[in-house]
Every structure is written in C-alpha cells, then in structure tokens.
DOLUM-92278 format. One record per residue (C-alpha): x, y, z; residue in three letters. Coordinates in steps of 0.25 Angstrom, whole numbers, plus 5000, padded with zeros to 4 digits. Layout:
N
XYZAla...
end
This chain:
463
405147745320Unk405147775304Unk405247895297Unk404147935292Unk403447965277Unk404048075269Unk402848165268Unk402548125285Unk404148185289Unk403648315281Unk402448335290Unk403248305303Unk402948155304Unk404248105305Unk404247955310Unk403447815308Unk403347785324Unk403247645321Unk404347565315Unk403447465308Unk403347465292Unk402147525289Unk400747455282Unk400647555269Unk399347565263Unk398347665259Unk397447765266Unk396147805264Unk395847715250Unk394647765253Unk394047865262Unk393347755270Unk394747695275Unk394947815282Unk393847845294Unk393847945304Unk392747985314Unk392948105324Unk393048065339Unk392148185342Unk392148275352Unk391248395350Unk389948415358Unk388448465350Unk387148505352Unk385948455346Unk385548505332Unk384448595337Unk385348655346Unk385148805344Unk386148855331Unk386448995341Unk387148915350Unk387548805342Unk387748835329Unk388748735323Unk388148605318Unk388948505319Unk388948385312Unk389548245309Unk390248235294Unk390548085289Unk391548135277Unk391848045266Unk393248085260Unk393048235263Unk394148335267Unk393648395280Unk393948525274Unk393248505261Unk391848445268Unk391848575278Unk392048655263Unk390948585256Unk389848595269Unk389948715270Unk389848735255Unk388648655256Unk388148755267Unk388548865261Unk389348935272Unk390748965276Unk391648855278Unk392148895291Unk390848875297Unk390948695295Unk392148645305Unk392648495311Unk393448455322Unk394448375313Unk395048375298Unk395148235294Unk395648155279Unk394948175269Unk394948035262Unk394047965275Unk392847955280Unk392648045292Unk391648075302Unk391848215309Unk391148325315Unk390848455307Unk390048585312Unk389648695304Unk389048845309Unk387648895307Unk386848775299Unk385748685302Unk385648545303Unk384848545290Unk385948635283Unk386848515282Unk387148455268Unk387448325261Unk388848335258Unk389348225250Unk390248105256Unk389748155269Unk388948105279Unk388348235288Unk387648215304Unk387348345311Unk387648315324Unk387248445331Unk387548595335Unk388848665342Unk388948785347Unk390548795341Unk390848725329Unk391648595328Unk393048645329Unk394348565325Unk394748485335Unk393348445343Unk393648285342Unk394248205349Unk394848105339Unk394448035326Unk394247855325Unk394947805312Unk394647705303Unk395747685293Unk396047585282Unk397347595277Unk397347495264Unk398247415255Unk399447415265Unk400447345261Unk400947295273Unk400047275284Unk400447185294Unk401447295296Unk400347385307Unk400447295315Unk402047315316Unk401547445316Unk400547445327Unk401447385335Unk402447505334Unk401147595337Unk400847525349Unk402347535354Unk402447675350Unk400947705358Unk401547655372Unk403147665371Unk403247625385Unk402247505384Unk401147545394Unk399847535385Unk399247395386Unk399547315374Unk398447205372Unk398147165359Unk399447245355Unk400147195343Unk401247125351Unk400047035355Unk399846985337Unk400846945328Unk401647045323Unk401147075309Unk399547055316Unk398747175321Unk398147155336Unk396747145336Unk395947275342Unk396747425345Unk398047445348Unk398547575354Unk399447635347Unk400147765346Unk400747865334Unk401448005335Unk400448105334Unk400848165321Unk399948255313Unk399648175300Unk399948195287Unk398648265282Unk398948365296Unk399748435284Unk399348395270Unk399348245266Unk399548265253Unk400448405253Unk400748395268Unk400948555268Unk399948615278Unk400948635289Unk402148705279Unk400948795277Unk400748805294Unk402248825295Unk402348935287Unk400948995294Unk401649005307Unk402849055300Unk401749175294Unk402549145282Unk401149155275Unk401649155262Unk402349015266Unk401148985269Unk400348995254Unk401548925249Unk401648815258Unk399948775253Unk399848845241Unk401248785234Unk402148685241Unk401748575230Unk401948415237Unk402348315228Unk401048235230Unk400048335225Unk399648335208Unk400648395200Unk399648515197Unk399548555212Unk400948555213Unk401248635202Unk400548735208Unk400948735220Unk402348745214Unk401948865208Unk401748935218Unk403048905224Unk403748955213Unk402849085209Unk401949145222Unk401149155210Unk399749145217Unk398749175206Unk399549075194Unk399348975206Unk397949005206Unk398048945191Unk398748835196Unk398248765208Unk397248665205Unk395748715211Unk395648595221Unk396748675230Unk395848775233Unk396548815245Unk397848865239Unk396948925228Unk396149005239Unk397649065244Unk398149095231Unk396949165228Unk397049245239Unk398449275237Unk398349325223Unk397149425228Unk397949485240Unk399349495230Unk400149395240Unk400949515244Unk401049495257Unk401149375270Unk399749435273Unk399149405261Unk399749245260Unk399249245274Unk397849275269Unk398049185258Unk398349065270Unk396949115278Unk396049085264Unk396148935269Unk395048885277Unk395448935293Unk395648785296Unk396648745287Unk397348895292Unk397448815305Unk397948695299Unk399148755293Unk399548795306Unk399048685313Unk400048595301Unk401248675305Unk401148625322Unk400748475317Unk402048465309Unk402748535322Unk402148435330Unk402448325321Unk403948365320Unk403948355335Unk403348205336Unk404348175326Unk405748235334Unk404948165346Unk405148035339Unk406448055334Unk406848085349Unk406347945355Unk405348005365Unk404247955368Unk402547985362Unk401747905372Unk402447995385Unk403248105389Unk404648155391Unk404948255402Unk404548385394Unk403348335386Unk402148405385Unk400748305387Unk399348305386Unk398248255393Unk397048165388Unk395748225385Unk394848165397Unk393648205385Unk394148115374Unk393347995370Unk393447865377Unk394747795371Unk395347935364Unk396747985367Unk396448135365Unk397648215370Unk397248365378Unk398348465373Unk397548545382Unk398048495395Unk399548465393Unk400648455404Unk402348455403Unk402848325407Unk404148355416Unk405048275424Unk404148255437Unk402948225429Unk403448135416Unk403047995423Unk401748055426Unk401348085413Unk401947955407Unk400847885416Unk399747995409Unk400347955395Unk400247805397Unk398947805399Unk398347915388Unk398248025399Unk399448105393Unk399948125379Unk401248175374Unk401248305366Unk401948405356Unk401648545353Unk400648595340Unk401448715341Unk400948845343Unk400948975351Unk400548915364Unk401448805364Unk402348765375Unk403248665370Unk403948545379Unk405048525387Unk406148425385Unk406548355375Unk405048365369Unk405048515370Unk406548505364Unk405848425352Unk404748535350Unk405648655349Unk406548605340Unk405548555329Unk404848685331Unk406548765329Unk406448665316Unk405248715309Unk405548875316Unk404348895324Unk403848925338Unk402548915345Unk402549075344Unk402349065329Unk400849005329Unk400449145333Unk399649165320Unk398549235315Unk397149185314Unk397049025312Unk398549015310Unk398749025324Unk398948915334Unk399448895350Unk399848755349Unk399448645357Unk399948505360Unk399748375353Unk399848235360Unk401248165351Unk400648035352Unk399347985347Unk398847835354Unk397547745347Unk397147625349Unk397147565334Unk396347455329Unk397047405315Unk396247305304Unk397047225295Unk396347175282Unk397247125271Unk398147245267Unk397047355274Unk397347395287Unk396247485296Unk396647565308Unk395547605318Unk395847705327Unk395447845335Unk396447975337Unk396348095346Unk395848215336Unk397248275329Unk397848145328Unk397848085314Unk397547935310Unk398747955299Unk399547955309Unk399247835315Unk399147765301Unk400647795296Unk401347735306Unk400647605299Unk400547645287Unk402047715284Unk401747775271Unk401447895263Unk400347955270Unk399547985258Unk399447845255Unk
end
C-alpha cells in the first residue's frame, strides 16, 4: 500500500492499493482516448406516444469534448427554454467522447437541433424525465499515452487481482501469474480497486466542491461563497487567482465583479447576487449559493459525503481489514437481480448488519458477487456500523465535526444518506502498444474509471 498523490490525500484518497510502480503517461491526449457509453437502464415509449402522458423526449447524445453541464446549457438555448427542463442520468469528463441518454420536457421530435460536436437520436417519449442515476453502469475505453514505464501494469494488474480476492477464491485463468512477469495475460482479468470517489467528484483542476458541501451542512453560507467564489489553487491562471484572492482579503463583491475573468460565470452569478441583496445577512449568502443550477446545489452536498466516504475507505485501509468481505459489525448490500448480464451493481436498498452468527454466511454471498461490503454517504437517515467499522465511521465523522443529523437542509441541500459498496470489481482487458496502453472495462453507475486508472498510472491526476 503507497501513499497517494498530494492533490488525491486532500480529497480523501489516501492510498495506492497496489505496491507496484505505477506506468505514467497522459490522459485524454485527445478526447477519442477517452470513451464512455452508458449501460442503460431506463425504459421509453415510442415517439408518437401521446405528449399528455409522456411528455419527456428522450434522447441518445453522442458528445464530443462537451461538459455535460454545458451541452444541457446550449440545447436548451438552442430550444429556447429553461435549462431545468433538459436532464441525464449521469455527469461525465469533459475531454472524451460519450454517449448518454438526455430527455427534455414538452418538445417534439422535430424540435431537436444540430448542435455542434454532437451526434443527437431521439429514442422516444417518458412519462418522467431521465433522472440522475437511471443507469446501470458505463463501458470504457481508454488510452493512456506515452507511459514511461509500461511493463509496469502488469506488476500492477497483478496487485489488483490480489487485492480483488484476498483470500484467493476467484478463478485465475489466464491471470498474470500464468505470463511473464513484465507481459500482460491475454483476455480480462478481474480485478478490484477501493471504491473512491474520483478526483473530478470534487474539481480536477480546483478540487474544492466538497469544502463548499462542508461548510453547506455547516449552514455557514457565507463559508460557502468563499470556499467557490475565492479559495485560489495553485494550478488555476494567475488572473483567476488573483481574484479569488481578492475576495479572500476584501468580501468586496462588486470590485470582484471587475475582477473575475467572464468564463467563471458561476462565481459572477453569486456575486452579483450578493451585491443587489447588500450581503448583510447568512440569508442573503445562502441565496447567492441557490443562483447555481439546482444540480450542482446537490453536488456540493453530495462532494462533502464523498470525501466522508473516502476518509473511511482510507482509515479502513490503514486498519488491515478487509474490502472483498466483512468483519462482525459491517454493513452490506445485495446484488441488483436487474443488472445487465456480467454487471456488478450493488442494491443500497436492500442492506443487512453482518453479526457474529451470520459472518460466514455472508462471506459465502461476497465470494460469489451476491454481497458487497459498504460505508455510509452520510446523512440524516444513516445508521452507521458496528464494530470496529462503526468504530472507523464515527471517528472520521468526530474529525471533520459532523453527524448524520446535520444533512437536514433546506431545499436541494438536503440528503438522508445512503450506502455505497467499498470495493468495486471489473473484469479489465489491457492492450499494450509501444509506450500506449488501452484499458477496456465496464463499472456500476457512481463508480469512476479514474479510479481504476491511478492505481496503474500513480501520477498527477490531471496528467
């Protein structure tokens, strides 16, 4: 086990579970080297289904190098209707080439426009739009280019693999103990990483979005407006951060207004709120906070329980116990019996305590993909274990000084928690040529491919 990058331990991402060097390389050199298509899992009627009862249309968006948010920005500009009417199942990289479902109230078929770097099929009507979350996974197709090691993955396979099946019950044909040490084996291999929230979860660039969920559950609102609005990282243009660091220093809302550079049209939406309402009061900083498209409110929030979450897979680590089973006091999951053939999908839904009496019982489950080992997103709702896992839950949460009680929020701010498998499984194919290595591979929806890709890669993540 390694420590981690600098810029991963500040998001909660501790540890390297594969002692292994790592490849290097780039991501997405171009956005063709990065390709993800949406398992999906949401049901339509035909077209000329009646628009009373169906009134969503849904459709099927190949985008190339578009931010999710921006596409749904400028279709719906292009229709000439609120933004809040065009949603998705599932926010993904900007810098790829995805293919996702979309639905959008009370248009027609022929309403849809050409949008460049887009590639649009209407698929059908909905009764309810497409809501975050209606997939059940994403297939990857990544190139990671110019490595300047890579007869290290399959080291680090190896380590994966190991990691997958601690106790060595999975079938290992074709594994890497069956090729030479610096060959990959031909065909998949299953392999397993901790189920961390990736780096973009909270800003790849400015990893900030959960400082700002942290202070939100705090209802420090003002916290809030600083933590997005000033906070300046070290990797953004001088310009941005001299802004940002003027706001730190002042509060002064309309000179920042002079200062922050058009393209963070976000911040400039808060501040201009701020300077109408006089930023007198927590009210008005909390109103400046719900200018933001409801979405991103939610992801604030949703930030703050991710780094929770990853703290707790990191202590777990630190611990020595186990990701591929349970201790007396864990809390699993069951296997959704609706996922696509070959998919590990985790049903937080359906969850049981593992005691004393029923531990070896729900080994068996785990063995054999049944079961999956989880921590808590944490919120009002939560019960959280028993154990020494319940032991490591509270004290991350005494450390960052919060308790399930404080997700009781207003509007999208608030949350009741759920559970989250710790451990993510895949059965990886990886292609060598010369120094470019391509990884091919599916994930249950609210995993992350980076995730997967810096145990080989062990780098800067914005690489």
């Amino acid at each position: 086990m390694r420590e981690a990058h600098p810029i991963e331990r500040v998001v909660g991402m501790e540890y390297y579970v594969s002692d292994a060097d790592g490849v290097g390389g780039h991501l997405r050199a171009s956005p063709e080297d990065f390709r993800v298509t949406e398992l999906e899992a949401f049901d339509t009627s035909p077209v000329d289904a009646d628009t009373g009862a169906y009134p969503h249309l849904v459709l099927r968006v190949e985008l190339h190098n578009w931010d999710t948010n921006d596409f749904a920005s400028a279709l719906s500009d292009r229709l000439g209707i609120s933004r809040e009417r065009v949603s998705w199942a599932g926010t993904k990289d900007k810098r790829a080439v995805t293919r996702q479902l979309f639905s959008v109230k009370g248009i027609d078929a022929d309403d849809v426009p050409d949008v460049d770097g887009t590639d649009i099929e209407v698929v059908g009507r909905a009764g309810r739009p497409v809501l975050f979350g209606d997939l059940a996974g994403n297939a990857f197709d990544i190139v990671v280019r110019d490595t300047e090691n890579a007869a290290n993955a399959a080291s680090v396979l190896a380590d994966l693999r190991a990691f997958a099946d601690s106790e060595g019950t999975e079938p290992r044909d074709g594994g890497p103990e069956d090729s030479d040490a610096d060959s990959l084996p031909d065909g998949e291999s299953t392999v397993g990483v901790p189920n961390y929230f990736g780096q973009q979860r909270f800003g790849s660039r400015r990893p900030v979005t959960h400082e700002v969920g942290l202070a939100i559950v705090r209802e420090d609102w003002e916290g809030a407006v600083l933590a997005y609005v000033g906070n300046p990282h070290e990797r953004e243009p001088e310009a941005t951060q001299a802004a940002r660091s003027y706001v730190d220093e002042t509060r002064d809302w309309e000179g920042a207004l002079d200062r922050l550079p058009r393209a963070l049209g976000y911040e400039r939406s808060m501040c201009h709120t701020l300077v109408e309402n006089g930023a007198d009061s927590p009210a008005d900083f909390r109103e400046a906070v719900e200018t933001l498209p409801t979405n991103l409110q939610t992801l604030f929030v949703n930030a703050a329980q991710s780094y929770v979450f990853n703290r707790i897979l990191s202590a777990r680590l630190e611990r020595g116990l186990p990701f591929d089973r349970p201790v007396e006091g864990d809390v699993v999951c069951f296997a959704d019996s609706d996922a696509p053939e070959g998919l590990r999908l985790p049903d937080p839904d359906r969850t049981q305590r593992v005691t004393e009496q029923r531990l070896r019982t729900v080994e068996r489950h785990c063995e054999r993909g049944r079961a999956f080992v989880t921590a808590p997103l944490v919120g009002t709702e939560t019960e959280l274990a028993d154990g020494e896992p319940g032991e490591i839950e509270r004290d991350v949460l005494a450390d960052v000084g919060l308790e399930p009680g404080d997700f009781d929020l207003p509007g999208e701010f608030d949350s009741e928690g759920t559970r989250r498998a710790i451990m993510v499984r895949t059965d990886l194919g990886v292609d060598r040529d010369g120094d470019d290595l391509t990884f091919s591979f599916a994930l249950p929806k609210g995993s992350y491919a980076t995730v997967l890709l810096r145990e080989f890669r062990k780098t800067d993540p914005d690489a």
